[in-house]
C-alpha positions in Angstrom: -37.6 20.5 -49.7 -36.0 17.2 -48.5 -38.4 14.5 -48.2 -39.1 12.2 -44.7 -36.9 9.6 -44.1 -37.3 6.4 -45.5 -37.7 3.2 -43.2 -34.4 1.8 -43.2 -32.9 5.3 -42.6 -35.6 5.4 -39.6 -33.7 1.9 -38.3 -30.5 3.5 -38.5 -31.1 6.6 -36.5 -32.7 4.4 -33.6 -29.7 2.1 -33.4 -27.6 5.3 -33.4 -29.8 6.6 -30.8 -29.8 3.3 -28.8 -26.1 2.4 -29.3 -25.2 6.3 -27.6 -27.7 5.9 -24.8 -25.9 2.3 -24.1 -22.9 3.6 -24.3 -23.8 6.6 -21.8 -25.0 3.7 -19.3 -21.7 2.1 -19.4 -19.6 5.0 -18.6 -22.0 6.1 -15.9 -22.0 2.5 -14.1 -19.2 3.7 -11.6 -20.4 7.0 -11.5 -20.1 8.3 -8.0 -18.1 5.3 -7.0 -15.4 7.4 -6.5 -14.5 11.2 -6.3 -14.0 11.8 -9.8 -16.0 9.5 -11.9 -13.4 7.0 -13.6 -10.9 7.6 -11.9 -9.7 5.7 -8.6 -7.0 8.1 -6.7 -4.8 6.8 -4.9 -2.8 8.1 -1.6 0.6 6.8 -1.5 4.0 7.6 0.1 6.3 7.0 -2.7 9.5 5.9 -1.2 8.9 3.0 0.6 10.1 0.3 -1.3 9.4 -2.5 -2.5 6.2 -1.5 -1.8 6.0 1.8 -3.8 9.1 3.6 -5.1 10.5 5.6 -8.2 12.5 4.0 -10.3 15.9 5.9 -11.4 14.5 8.2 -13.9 12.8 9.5 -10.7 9.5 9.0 -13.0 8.3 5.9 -13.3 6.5 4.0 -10.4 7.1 1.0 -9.2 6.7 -1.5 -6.4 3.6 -4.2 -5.3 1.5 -1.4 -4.6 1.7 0.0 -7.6 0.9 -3.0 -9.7 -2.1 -4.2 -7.3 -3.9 -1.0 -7.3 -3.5 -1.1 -11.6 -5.4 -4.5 -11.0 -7.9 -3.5 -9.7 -8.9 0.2 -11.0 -9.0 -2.5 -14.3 -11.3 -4.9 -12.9 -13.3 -1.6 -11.9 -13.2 -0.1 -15.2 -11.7 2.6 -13.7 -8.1 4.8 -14.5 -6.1 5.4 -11.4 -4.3 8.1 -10.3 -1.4 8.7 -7.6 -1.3 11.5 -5.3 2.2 11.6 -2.7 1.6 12.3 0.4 3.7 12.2 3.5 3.2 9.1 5.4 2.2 11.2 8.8 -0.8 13.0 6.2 -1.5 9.9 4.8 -4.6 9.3 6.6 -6.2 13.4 7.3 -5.9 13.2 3.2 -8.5 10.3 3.3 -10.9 12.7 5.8 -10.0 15.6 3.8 -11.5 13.7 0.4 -7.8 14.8 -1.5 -8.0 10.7 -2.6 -10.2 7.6 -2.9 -7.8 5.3 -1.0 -5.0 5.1 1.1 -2.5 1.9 0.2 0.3 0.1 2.4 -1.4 0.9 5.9 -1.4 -1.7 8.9 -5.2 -3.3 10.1 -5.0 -1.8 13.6 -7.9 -1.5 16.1 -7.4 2.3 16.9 -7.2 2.7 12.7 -10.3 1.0 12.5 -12.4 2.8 14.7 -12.0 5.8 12.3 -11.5 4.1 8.9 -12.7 1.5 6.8 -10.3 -1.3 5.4 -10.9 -3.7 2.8 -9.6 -7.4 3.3 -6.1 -7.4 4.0 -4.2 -8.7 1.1 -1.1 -9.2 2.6 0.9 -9.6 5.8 3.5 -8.7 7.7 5.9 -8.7 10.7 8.3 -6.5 12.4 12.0 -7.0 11.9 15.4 -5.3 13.4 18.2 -4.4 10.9 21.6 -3.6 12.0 24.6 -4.0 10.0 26.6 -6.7 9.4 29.3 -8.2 12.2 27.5 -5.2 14.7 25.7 -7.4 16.8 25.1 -10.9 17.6 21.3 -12.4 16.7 18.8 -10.9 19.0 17.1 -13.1 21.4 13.9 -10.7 21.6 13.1 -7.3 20.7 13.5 -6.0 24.3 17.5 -6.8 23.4 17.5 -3.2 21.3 17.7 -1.7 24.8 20.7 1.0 25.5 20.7 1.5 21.1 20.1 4.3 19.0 16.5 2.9 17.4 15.6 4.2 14.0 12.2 4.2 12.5 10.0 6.1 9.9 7.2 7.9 12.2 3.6 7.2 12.4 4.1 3.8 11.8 3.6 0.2 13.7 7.5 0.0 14.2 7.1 3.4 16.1 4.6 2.0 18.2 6.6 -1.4 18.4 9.6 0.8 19.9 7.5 2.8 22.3 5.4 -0.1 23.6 9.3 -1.7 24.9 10.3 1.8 26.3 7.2 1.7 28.0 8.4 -1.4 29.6 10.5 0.2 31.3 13.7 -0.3 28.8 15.7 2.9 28.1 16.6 3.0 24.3 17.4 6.8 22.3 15.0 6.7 19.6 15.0 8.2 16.1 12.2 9.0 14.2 12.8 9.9 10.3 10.1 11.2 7.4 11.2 8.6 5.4 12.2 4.8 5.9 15.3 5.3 3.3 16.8 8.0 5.6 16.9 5.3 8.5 19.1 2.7 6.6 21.1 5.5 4.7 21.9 6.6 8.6 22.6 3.4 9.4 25.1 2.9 6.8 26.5 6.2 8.1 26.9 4.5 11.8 24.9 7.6 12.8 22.1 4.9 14.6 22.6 1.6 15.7 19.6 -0.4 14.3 16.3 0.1 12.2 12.5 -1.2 13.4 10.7 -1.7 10.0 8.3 -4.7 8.5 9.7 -7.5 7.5 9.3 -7.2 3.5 11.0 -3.4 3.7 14.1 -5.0 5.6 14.4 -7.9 3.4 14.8 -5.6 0.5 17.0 -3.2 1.8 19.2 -6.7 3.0 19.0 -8.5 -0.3 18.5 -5.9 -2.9 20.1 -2.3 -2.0 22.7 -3.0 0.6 24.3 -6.4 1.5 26.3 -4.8 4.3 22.8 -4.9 6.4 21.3 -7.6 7.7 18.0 -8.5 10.0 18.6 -9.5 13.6 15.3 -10.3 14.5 12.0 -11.0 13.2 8.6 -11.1 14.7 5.9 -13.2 13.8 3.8 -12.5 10.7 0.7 -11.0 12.4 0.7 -7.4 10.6 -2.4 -7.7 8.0 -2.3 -4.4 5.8 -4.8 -3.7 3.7 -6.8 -0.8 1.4 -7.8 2.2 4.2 -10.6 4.2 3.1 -13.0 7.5 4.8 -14.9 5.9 6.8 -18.6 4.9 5.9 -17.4 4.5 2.2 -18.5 1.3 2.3 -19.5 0.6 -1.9 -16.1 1.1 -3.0 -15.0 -1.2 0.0 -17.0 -3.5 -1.2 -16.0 -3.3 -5.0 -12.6 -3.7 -3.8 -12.8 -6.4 -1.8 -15.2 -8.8 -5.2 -11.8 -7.2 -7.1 -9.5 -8.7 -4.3 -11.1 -11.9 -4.7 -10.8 -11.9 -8.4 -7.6 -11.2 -8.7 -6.8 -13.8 -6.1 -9.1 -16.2 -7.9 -7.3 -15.6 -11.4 -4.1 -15.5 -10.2 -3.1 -12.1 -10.6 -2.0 -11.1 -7.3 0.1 -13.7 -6.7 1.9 -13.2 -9.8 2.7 -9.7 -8.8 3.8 -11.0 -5.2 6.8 -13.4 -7.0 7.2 -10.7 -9.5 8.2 -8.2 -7.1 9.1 -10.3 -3.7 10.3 -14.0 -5.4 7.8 -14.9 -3.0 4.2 -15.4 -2.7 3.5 -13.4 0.7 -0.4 -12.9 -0.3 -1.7 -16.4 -0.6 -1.4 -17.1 3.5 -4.0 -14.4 3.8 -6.7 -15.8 1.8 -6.7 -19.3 3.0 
């Protein structure tokens, strides 16, 4: 027969006992912040870079995106996971519940109405790329008239290129899947220019291809933030204290310069 515990083996079972049930509170202190507790998913349409891309092992992600929504699962205390989705099913996945949050879309009134949006954390404009010694400097963007006008669907340079043909200004436009398909048929002569944000044309310009260059360039009033189903309004919240941490600390900036060579996010905050 074993005999009753002594006292101190009595303390040691309660702190056992105690340390397991703190330990169960700390895991559960995100628990139904997200779909699947501890783990922040992520909708993304890999292939838009610098924002999010694959690097050459067609593995490894890469790209502003990327690194800012790593931030902040951490500041959450959460993992994250991606999920690629076609830009045009990027939003029906958020009502569908297939991710937490949808990255790299546009603050737009008719989004909003349907969607919630954290803070923007960075900004934008829309820009015209042609190639080099094609044309001279455009004047405005109603000068793209009589081109072939490329641009990835479902996006604010789509509605940028319809809002001028609904001027009245006859252009042939092309829509593509995926942004890289418009400069890689530019570069084939196959279209004459590409409407795209700013930060997309200036890598394709400086980074991919230096036989492209932008012809005009709007004024930074594109604010994209962190879209989310609509009435999800803790984890908006959550990520908007993150977004101001990482702003605070430093973080986001440093990703900005790491990935840009220029701090696009600090205009936003102030």
């Amino acid at each position: 027969m074993k005999g009753l515990p002594t006292l101190t083996s009595f303390y040691i079972i309660t702190a056992l006992i105690l340390s397991i049930a703190f330990l169960g509170c700390a895991k559960n202190d995100n628990a139904g912040l997200t779909i699947t507790n501890g783990v922040l998913s992520v909708g993304v349409e890999i292939g838009y870079p610098p924002m999010e891309y694959y690097d050459t092992d067609g593995v490894t992600l890469l790209g502003f995106d990327i690194e800012l929504t790593k931030a902040l699962a951490d500041k959450l205390g959460l993992n994250v996971k991606y999920i690629d989705t076609s830009w045009e099913g990027i939003l029906p996945g958020l009502d569908t519940g297939r991710y937490d949050i949808a990255v790299n879309v546009t603050i737009i009134p008719e989004r909003q109405k349907n969607y919630n949006f954290t803070k923007p954390y960075i900004n934008s404009s829309i820009a015209i790329a042609a190639l080099k010694n094609t044309y001279v400097k455009f004047n405005r963007p109603q000068d793209i008239a009589g081109r072939r006008v490329a641009y990835q669907g479902g996006t604010t340079a789509q509605y940028f290129t319809e809002n001028i043909m609904e001027q009245g200004y006859k252009i042939a436009p092309f829509s593509y899947d995926k942004i890289i398909n418009c400069f890689d048929d530019l570069n084939l002569k196959r279209i004459d220019l590409v409407v795209v944000d700013n930060i997309a044309a200036s890598h394709y310009v400086n980074k991919v291809d230096s036989s492209f260059e932008i012809v005009w360039e709007g004024q930074s009033d594109e604010y994209i933030g962190i879209c989310l189903k609509k009435g999800n309004d803790t984890l908006t919240s959550a990520l908007n204290n993150a977004l101001d941490e990482l702003f605070k600390d430093g973080t986001i900036q440093k990703i900005s310069m790491r990935i840009f060579n220029t701090d696009f996010v600090t205009p936003v905050w102030e």
